[in-house]
C-alpha positions as CSV (number, residue, x, y, z in Angstrom):
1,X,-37.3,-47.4,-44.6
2,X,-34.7,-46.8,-42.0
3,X,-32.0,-44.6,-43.0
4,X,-28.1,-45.7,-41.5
5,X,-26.2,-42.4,-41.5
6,X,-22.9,-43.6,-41.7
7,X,-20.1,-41.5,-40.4
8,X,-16.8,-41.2,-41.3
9,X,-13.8,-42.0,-39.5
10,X,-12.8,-37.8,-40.1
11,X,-15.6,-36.9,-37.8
12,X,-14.3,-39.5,-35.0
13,X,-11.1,-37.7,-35.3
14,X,-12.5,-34.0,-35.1
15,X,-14.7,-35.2,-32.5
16,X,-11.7,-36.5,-30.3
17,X,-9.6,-33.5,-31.0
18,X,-12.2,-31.4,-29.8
19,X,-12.6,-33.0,-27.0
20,X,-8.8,-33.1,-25.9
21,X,-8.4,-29.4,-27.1
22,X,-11.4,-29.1,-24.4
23,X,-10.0,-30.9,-21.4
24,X,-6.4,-28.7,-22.3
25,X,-8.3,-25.6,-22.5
26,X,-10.3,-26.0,-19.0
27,X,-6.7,-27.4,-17.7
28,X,-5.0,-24.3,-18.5
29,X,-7.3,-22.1,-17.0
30,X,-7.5,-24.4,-14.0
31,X,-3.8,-24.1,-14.0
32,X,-3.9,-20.0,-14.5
33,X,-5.8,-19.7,-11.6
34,X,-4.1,-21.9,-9.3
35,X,-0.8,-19.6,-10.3
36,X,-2.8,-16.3,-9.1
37,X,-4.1,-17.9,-6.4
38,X,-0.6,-18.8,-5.0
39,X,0.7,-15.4,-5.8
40,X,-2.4,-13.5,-3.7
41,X,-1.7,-16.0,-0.5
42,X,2.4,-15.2,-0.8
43,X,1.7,-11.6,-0.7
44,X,-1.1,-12.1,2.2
45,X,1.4,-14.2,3.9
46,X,3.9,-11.3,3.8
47,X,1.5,-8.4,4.3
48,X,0.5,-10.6,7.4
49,X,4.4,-11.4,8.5
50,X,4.7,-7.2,8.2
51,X,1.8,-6.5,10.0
52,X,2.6,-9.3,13.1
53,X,6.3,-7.1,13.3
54,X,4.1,-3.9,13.3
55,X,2.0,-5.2,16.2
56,X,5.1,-6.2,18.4
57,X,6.9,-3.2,18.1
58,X,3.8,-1.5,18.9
59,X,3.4,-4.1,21.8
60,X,6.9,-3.3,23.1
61,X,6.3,0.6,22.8
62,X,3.3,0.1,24.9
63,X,5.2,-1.5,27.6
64,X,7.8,0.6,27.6
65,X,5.3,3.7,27.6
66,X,4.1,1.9,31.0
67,X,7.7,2.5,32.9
68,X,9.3,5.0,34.7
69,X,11.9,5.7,32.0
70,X,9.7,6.7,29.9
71,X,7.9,8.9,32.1
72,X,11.5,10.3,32.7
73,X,12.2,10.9,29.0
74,X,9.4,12.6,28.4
75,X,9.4,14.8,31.2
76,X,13.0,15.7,30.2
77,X,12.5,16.3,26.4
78,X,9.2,17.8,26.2
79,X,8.6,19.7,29.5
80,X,12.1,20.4,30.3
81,X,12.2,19.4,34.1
82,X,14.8,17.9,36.0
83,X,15.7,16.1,38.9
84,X,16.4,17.5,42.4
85,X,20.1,18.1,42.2
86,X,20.7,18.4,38.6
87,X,22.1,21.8,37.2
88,X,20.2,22.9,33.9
89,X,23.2,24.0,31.4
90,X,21.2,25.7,28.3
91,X,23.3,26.5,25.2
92,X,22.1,29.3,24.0
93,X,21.5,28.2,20.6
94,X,24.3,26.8,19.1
């Protein structure tokens, strides 16, 4: 009383391509996300090579803020003071 179903060799074949249109599909998406994935860590690694230059010059304007020159230039252009000996020539707005 034992039924056989008996299946065709068309249902091996859908079967198959299914499966290989499964494997492509989960490729392609593995694929599509590796891609963005790269892009985001090239624009991190640049957004990190901006920020390092940032953070030097900032280094060197902090060590320069720490020498007498700078004291000097500041005194000069913002409080106007000079040194013992120097004549102040103003130009009278010209």
């Amino acid at each position: 009383m034992h039924r056989r179903i008996r299946v065709r060799p068309r249902f091996w074949v859908l079967l198959i391509a299914l499966t290989v249109c499964v494997f492509f599909g989960g490729y392609a998406v593995t694929q599509a996300r590796l891609a963005k994935g790269a892009q985001r860590q090239a624009a991190l690694k640049e957004e990190y090579r901006l920020l390092s230059e940032e953070i030097a010059a900032l280094k060197e304007d902090i060590a320069f803020a720490q020498t007498d020159a700078y004291v000097e230039r500041i005194a000069r252009s913002e409080l106007g003071l000079i040194l013992p000996g120097e004549i102040r020539y103003v130009n009278g707005g010209y």
